[in-house]
Rosetta silent file (secondary structure, phi, psi, omega in degrees, C-alpha in Angstrom):
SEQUENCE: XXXXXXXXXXXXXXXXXXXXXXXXXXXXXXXXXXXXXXXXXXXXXXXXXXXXXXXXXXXXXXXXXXXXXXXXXXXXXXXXXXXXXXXXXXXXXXXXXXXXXXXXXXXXXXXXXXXXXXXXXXXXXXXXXXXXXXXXXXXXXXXXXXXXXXXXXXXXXXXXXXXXXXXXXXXXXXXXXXXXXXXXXXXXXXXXXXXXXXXXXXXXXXXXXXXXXXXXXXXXXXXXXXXXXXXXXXXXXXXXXXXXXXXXXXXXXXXXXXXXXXXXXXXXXX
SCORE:     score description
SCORE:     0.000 S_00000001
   1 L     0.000  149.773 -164.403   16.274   39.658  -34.732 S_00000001
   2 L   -62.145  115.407  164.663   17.370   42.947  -36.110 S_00000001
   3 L  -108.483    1.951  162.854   19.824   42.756  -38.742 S_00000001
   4 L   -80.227  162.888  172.403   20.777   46.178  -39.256 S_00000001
   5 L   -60.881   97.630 -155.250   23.379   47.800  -37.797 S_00000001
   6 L   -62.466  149.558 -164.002   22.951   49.530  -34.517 S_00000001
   7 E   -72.620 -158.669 -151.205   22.605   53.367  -34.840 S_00000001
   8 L  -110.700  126.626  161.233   24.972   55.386  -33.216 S_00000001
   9 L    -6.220  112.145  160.665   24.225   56.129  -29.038 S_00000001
  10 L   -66.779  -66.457 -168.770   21.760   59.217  -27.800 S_00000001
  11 L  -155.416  157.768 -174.877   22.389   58.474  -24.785 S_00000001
  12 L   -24.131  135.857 -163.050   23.643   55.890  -21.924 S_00000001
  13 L  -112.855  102.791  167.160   21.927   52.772  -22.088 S_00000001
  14 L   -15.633  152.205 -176.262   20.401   51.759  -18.733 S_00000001
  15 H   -51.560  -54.821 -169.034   20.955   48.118  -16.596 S_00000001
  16 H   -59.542  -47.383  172.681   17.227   47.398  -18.140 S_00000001
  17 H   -49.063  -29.765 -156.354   18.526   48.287  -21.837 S_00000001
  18 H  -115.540  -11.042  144.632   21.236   46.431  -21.853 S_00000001
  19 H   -48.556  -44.470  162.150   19.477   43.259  -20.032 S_00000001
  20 H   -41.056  -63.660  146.296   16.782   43.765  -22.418 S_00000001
  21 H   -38.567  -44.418 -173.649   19.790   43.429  -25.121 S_00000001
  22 H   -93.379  -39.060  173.068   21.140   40.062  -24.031 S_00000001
  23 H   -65.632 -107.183 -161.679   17.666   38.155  -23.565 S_00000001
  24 H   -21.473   -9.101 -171.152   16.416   39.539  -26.702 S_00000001
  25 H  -126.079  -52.703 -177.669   19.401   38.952  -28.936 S_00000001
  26 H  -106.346   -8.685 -179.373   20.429   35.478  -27.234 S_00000001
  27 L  -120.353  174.537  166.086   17.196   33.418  -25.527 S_00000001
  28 L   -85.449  -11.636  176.253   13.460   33.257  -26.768 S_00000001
  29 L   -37.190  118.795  164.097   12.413   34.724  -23.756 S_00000001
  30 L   -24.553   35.580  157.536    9.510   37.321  -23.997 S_00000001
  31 L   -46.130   84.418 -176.077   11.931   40.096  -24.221 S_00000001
  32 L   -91.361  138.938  176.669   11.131   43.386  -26.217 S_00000001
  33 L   -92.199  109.710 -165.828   14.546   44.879  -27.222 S_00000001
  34 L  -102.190  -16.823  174.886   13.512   48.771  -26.812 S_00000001
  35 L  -116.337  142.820 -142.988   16.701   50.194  -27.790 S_00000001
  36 L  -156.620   51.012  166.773   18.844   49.206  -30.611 S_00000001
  37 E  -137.826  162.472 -166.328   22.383   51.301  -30.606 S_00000001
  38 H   -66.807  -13.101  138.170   25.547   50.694  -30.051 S_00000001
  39 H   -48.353  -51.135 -164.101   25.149   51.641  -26.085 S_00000001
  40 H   -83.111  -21.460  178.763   22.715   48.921  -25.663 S_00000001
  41 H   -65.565  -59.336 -164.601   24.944   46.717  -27.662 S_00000001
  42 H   -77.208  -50.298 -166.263   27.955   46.818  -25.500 S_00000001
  43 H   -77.499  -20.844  166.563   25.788   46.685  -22.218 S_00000001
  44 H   -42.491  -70.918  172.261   23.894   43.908  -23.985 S_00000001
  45 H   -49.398  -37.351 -173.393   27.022   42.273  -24.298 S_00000001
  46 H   -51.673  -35.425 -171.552   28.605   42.676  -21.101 S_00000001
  47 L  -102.213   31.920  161.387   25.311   41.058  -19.474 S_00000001
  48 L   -59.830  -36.389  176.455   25.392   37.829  -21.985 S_00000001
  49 L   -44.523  -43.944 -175.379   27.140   35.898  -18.768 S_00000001
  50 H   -43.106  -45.437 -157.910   23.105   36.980  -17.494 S_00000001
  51 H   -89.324    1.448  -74.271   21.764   35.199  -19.722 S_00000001
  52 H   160.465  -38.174  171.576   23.641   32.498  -19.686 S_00000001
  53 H  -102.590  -52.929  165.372   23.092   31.729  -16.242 S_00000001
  54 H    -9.835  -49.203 -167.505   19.602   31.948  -16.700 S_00000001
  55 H   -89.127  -31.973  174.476   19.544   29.425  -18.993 S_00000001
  56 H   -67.922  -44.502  162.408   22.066   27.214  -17.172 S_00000001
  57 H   -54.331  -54.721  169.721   19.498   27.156  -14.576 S_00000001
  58 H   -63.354  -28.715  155.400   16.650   26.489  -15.965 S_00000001
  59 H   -38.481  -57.139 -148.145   18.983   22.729  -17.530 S_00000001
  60 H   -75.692  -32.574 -164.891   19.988   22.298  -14.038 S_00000001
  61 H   -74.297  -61.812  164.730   16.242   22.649  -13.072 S_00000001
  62 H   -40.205  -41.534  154.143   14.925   20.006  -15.913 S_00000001
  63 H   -25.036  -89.010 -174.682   17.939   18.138  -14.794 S_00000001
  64 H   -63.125  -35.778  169.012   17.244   17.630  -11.479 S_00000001
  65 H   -65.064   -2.488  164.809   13.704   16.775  -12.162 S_00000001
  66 H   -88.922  -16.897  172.150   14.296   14.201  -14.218 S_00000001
  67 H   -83.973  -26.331 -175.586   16.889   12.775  -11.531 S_00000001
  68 H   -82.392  -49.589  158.847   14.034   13.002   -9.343 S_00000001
  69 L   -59.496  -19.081  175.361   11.536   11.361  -11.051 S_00000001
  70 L   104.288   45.633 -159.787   14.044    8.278  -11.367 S_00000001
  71 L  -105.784  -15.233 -172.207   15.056    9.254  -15.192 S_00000001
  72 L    85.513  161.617  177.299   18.945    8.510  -14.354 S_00000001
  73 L   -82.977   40.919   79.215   21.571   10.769  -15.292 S_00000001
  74 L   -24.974 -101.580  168.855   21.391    9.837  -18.797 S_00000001
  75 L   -19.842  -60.994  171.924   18.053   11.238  -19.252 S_00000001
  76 L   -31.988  -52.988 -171.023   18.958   14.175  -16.978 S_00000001
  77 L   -88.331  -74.123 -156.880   21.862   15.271  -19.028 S_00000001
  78 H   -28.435  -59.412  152.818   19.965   15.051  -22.317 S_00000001
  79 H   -38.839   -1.463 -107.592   17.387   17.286  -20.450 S_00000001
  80 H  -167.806  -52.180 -172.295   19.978   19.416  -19.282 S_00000001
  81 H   -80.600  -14.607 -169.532   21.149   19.466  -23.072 S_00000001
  82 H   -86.740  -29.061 -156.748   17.696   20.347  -24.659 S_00000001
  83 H   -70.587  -98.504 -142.550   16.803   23.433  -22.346 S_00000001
  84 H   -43.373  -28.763  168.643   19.580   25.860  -24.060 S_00000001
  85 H   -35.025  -52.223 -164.557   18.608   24.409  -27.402 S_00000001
  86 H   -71.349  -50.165 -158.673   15.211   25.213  -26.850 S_00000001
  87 H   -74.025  -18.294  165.995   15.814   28.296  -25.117 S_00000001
  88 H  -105.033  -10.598 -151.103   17.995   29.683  -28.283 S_00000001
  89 L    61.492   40.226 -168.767   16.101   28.104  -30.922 S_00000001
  90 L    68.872  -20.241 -173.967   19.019   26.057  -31.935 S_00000001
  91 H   -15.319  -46.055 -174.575   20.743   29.574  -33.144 S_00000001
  92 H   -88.958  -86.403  171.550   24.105   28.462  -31.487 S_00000001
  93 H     6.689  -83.684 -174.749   23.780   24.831  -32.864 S_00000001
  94 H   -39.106  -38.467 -176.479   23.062   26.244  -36.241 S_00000001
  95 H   -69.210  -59.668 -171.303   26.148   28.790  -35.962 S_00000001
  96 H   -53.915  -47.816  155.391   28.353   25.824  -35.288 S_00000001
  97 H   -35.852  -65.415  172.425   27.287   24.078  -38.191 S_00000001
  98 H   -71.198    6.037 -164.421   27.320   26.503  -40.512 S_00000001
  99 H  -107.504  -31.774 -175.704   31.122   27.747  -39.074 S_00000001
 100 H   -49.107  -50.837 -157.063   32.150   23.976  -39.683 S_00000001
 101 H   -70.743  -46.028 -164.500   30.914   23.988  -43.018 S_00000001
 102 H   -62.693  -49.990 -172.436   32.569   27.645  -43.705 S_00000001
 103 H   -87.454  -30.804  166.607   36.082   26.368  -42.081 S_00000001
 104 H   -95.788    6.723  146.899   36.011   23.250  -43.359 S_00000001
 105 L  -102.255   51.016  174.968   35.467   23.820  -46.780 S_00000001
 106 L    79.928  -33.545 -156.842   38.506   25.276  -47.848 S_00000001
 107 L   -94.845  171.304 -169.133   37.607   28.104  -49.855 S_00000001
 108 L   -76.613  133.446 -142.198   38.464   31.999  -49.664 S_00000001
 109 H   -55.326  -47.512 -178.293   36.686   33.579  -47.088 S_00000001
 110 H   -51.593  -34.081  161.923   33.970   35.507  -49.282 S_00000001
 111 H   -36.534  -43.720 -163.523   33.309   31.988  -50.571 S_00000001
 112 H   -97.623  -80.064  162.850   33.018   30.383  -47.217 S_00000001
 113 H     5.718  -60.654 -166.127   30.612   33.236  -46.185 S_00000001
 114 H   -74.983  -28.714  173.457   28.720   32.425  -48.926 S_00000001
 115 H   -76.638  -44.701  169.123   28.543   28.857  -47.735 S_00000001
 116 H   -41.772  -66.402 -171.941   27.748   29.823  -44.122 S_00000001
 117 L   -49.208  -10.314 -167.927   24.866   31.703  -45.135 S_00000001
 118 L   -88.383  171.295 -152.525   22.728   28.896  -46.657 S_00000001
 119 L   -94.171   -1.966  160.062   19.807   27.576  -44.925 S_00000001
 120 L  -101.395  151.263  175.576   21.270   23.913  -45.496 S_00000001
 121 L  -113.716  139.275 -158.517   23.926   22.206  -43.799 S_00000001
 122 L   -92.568 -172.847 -168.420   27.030   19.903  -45.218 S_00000001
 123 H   -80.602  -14.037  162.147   28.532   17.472  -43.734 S_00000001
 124 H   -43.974  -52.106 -175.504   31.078   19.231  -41.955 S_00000001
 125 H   -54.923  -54.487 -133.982   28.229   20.906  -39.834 S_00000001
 126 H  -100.314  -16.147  172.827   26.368   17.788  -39.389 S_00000001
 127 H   -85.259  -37.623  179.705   29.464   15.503  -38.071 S_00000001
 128 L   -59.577 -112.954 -113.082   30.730   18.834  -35.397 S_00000001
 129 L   -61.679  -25.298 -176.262   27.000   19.227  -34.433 S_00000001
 130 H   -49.465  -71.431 -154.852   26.756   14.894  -34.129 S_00000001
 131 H   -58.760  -37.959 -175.384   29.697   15.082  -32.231 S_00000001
 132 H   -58.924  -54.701 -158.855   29.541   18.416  -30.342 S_00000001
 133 H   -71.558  -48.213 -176.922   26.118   17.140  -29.133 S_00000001
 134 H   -66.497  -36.095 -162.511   27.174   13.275  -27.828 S_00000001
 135 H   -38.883  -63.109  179.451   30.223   15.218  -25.949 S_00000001
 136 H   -47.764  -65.024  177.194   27.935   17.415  -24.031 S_00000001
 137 H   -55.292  -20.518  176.383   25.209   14.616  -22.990 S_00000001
 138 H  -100.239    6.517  166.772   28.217   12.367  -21.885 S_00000001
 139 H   -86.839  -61.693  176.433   29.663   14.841  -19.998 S_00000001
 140 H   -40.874  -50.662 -171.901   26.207   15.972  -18.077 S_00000001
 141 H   -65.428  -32.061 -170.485   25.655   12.090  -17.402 S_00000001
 142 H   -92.733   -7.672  173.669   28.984   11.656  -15.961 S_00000001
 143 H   -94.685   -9.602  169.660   28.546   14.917  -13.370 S_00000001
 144 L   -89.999    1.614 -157.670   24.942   13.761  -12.605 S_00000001
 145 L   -94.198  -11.715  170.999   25.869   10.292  -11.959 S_00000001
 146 L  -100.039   14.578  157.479   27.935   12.199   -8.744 S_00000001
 147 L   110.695  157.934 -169.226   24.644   13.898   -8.135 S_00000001
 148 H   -49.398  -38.872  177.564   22.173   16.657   -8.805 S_00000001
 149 H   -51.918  -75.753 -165.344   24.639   19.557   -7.512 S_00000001
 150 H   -19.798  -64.100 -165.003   27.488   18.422   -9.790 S_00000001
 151 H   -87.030    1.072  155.760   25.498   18.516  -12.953 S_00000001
 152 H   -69.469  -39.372  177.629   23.526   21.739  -12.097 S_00000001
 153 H   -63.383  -38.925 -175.339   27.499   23.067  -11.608 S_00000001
 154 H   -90.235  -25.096 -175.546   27.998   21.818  -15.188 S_00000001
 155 H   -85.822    9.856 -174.524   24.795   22.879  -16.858 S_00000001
 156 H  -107.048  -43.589 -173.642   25.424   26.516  -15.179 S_00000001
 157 H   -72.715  -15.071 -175.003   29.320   26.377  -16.272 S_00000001
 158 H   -89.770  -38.099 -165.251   28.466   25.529  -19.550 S_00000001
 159 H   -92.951  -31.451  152.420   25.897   28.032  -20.286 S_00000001
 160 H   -51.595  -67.586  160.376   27.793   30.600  -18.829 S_00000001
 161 H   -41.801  -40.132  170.963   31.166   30.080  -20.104 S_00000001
 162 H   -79.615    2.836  145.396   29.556   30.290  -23.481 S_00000001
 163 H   -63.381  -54.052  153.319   28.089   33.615  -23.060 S_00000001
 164 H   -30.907  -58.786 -164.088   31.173   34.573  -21.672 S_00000001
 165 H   -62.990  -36.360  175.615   32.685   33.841  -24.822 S_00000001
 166 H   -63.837  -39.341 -178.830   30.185   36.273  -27.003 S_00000001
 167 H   -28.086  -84.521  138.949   31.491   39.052  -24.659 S_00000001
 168 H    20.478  -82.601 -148.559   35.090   38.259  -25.457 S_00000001
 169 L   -83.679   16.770  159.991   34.308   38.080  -29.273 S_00000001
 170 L  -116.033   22.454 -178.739   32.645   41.565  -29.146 S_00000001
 171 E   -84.705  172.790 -158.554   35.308   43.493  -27.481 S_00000001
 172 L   -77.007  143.183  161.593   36.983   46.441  -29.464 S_00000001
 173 L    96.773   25.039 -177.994   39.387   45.809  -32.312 S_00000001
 174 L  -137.214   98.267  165.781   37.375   42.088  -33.199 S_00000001
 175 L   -93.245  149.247  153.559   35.590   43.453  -36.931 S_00000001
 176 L   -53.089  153.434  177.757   32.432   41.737  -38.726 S_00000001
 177 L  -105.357 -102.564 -121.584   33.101   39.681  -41.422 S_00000001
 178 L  -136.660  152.207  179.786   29.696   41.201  -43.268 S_00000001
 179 L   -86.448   36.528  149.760   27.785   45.031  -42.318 S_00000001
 180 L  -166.750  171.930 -152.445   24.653   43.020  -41.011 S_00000001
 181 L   102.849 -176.432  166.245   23.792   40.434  -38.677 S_00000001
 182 L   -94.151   -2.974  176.862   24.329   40.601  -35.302 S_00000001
 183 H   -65.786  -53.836  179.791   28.305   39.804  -35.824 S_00000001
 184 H   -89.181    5.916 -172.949   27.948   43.637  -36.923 S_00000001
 185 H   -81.330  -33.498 -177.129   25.368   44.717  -34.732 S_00000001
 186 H   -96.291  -11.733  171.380   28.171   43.864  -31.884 S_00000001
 187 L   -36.939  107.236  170.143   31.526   43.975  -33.270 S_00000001
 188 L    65.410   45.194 -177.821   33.975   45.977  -31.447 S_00000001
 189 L   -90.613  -87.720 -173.045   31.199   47.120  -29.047 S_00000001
 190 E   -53.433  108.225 -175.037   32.879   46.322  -25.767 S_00000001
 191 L   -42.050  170.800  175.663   36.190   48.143  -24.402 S_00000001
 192 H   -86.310  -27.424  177.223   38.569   45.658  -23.744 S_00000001
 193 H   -66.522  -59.070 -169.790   39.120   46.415  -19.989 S_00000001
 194 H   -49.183  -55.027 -147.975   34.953   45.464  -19.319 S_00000001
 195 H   -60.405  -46.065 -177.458   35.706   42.478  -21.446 S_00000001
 196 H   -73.989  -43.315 -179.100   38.598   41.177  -19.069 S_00000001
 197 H   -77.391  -14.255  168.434   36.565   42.036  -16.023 S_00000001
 198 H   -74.817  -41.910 -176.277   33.407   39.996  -17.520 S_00000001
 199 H   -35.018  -73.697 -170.050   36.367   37.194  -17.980 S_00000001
 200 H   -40.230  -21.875 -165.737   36.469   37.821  -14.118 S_00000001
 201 H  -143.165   38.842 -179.158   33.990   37.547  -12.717 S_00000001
 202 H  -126.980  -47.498  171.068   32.559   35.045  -15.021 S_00000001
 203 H   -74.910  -42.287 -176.247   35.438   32.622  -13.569 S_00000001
 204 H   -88.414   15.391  153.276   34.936   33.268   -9.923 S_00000001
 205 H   -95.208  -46.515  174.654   31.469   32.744   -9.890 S_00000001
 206 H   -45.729  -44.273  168.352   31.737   29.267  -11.592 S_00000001
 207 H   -37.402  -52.738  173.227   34.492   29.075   -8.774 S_00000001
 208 H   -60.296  -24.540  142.117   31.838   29.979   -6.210 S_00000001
 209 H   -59.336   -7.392 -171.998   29.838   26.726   -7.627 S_00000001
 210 H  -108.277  -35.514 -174.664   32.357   24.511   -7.695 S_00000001
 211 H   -77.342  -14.890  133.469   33.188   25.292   -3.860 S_00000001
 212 H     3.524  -46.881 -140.560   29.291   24.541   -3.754 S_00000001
 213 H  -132.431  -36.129 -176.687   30.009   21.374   -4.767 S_00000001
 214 H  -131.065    7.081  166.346   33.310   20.489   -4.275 S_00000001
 215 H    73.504 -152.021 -176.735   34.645   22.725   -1.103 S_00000001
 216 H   -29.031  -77.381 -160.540   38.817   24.400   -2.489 S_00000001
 217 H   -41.818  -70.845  170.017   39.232   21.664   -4.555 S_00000001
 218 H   -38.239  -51.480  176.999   35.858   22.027   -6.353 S_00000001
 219 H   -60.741  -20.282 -169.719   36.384   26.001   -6.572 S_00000001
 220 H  -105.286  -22.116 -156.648   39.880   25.872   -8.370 S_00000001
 221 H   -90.010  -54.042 -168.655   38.451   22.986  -10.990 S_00000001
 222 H   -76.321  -16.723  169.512   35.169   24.961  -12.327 S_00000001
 223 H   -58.179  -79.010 -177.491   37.156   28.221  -12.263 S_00000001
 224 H   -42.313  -19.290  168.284   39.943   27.151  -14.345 S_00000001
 225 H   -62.271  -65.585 -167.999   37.503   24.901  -16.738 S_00000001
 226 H   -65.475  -19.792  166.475   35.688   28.279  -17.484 S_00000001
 227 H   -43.278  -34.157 -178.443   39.452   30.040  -18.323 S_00000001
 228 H   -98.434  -21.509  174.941   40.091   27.109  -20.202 S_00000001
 229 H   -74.040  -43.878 -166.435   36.943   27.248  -22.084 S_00000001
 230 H   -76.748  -25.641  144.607   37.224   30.618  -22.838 S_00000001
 231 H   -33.345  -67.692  171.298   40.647   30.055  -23.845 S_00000001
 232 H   -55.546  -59.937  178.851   39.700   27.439  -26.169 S_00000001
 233 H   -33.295  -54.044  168.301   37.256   30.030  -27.499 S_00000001
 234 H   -78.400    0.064  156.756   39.793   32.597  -28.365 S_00000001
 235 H   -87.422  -22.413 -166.831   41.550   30.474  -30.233 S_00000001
 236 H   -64.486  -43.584  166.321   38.839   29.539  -32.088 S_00000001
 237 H   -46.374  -48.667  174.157   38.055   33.417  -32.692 S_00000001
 238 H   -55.436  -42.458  168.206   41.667   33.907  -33.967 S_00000001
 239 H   -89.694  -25.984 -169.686   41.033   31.415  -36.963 S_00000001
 240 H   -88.163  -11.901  168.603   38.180   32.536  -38.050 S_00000001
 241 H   -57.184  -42.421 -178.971   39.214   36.063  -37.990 S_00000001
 242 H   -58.948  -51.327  163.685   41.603   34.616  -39.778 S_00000001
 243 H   -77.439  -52.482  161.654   39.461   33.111  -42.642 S_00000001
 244 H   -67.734    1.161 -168.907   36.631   35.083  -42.556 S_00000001
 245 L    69.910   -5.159  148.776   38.087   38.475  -41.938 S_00000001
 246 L   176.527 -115.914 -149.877   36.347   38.851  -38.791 S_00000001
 247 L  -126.416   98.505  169.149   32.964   38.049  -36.983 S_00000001
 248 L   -79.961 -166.633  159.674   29.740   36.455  -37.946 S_00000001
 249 H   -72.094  -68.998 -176.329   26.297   35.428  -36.343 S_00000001
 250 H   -33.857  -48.953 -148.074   27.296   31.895  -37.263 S_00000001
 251 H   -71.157  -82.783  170.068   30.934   32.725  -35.849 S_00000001
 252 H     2.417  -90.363  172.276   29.116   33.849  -32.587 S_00000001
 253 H   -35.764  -36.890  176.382   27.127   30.672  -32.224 S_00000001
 254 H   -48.398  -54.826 -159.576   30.542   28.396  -32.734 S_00000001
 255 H   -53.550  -31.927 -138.979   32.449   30.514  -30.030 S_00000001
 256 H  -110.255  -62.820 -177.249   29.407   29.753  -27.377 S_00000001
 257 H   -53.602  -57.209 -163.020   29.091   26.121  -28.345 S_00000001
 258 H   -57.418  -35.832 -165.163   32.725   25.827  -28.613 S_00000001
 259 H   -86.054  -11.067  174.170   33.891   27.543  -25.315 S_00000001
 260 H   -53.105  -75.879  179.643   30.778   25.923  -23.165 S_00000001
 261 H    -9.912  -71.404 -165.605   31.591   22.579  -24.675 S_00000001
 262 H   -69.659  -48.070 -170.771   35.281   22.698  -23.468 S_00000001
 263 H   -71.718  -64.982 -153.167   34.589   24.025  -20.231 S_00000001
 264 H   -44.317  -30.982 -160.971   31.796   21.505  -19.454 S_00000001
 265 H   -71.439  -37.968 -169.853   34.471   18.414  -20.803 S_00000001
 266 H   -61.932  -59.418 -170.007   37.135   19.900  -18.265 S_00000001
 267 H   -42.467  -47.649  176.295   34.416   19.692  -15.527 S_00000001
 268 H   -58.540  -24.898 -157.147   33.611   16.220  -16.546 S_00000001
 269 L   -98.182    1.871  172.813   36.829   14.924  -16.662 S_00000001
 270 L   -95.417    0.000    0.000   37.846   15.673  -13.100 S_00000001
């Protein structure tokens, strides 16, 4: 990935530029990212939610075929839990680690930067990512064990809502914490009105899945999970703005674990 800064806009950046932007910056997909300014950036962001369902599909798909073969919804949600891994290269994992490490050790934010960046992780990272990790598979297990729809509705609300969440944490007035990464290729990319309308229409299509799944009743519970995820998300953005002075890569990766996470647990728990 790119780690400079994007240059400054020629000219509008097309549906395909700024799809091209969100695969290419968040999945492994065969993507080539042909443009690389701050146009393609904001429409990048805007379509992370794309990507996001993409990816929630293919988990729902490894899901159900492992419910199919007779793997049980254990196995199912672990599948379920591997495809975005795989599908990011751990990237969000890793950010969550390293954000752990950064917020929980204490120190003054260039410090805690400097601990984020290193390619090992302490034990802050490694008990959130234990922990992060059982949450999710016992969540997946307990919406597949009510059947393949449910836990395709959670491995789609999850992957969304956490896409959702990079929008969010690129909208204007939310600065990088450091001039490179992608925290600064997107930082204060997105107006704030597109931001609220990805919010929108990020909840009523998980709504539209939950009435899928669960008729009214179903439709008010996965909306309000992703609201609440994304919620959760923006608090999380608010401390680390707070410690770190704004917005990393790592920082990224947290928000997306963290506001998925939260949504999926809401899902689970009804």
């Amino acid at each position: 990935m790119n780690d400079t800064a994007p240059a400054a806009p020629t000219s509008p950046a097309s549906p395909a530029d700024a799809l091209r932007f969100a695969f290419g910056t968040l999945t492994v997909l065969p993507v080539r990212v042909t443009r690389w300014d701050r146009a393609a950036a904001r429409g990048g962001m805007l379509c992370a939610p794309v990507a996001g369902l993409v990816v929630g599909l293919c988990a729902a798909a490894l899901g159900g075929l492992l419910l199919l073969l007779g793997g049980g919804p254990l196995l199912a949600a672990v599948g379920s839990a591997v495809v975005p891994a795989v599908l990011t290269r751990g990237l969000h994992l890793d950010g969550l680690a390293d954000t752990a490490d950064g917020l929980g050790s204490g120190k003054p934010a260039e410090e805690a930067l400097r601990i984020m960046k290193r390619s090992d992780i302490g034990p802050f990272g490694v008990v959130t990512l234990l922990f992060a990790l059982l949450a999710q598979v016992a969540a997946l297990s307990r919406l597949y064990t009510a059947g393949w729809a449910a836990g395709a509705v959670g491995a789609v609300v999850l992957a969304v809502t956490a896409r959702a969440a990079l929008t969010l944490a690129s909208r204007a007035g939310v600065p990088a914490a450091r001039p490179e990464g992608l925290g600064a290729a997107v930082a204060g990319s997105v107006p704030v009105p597109a931001a609220a309308g990805c919010t929108a229409l990020v909840a009523v299509g998980c709504a539209a899945a939950g009435a899928g799944v669960g008729g009214p009743y179903g439709a008010l519970h996965a909306g309000l999970a992703a609201l609440l995820g994304l919620a959760g998300g923006e608090l999380l953005l608010r401390h680390c703005r707070r410690r770190f002075g704004g917005v990393t890569g790592d920082v990224f990766g947290a928000l997306a674990e963290g506001a998925g996470l939260t949504a999926l647990v809401l899902l689970a728990l009804g």
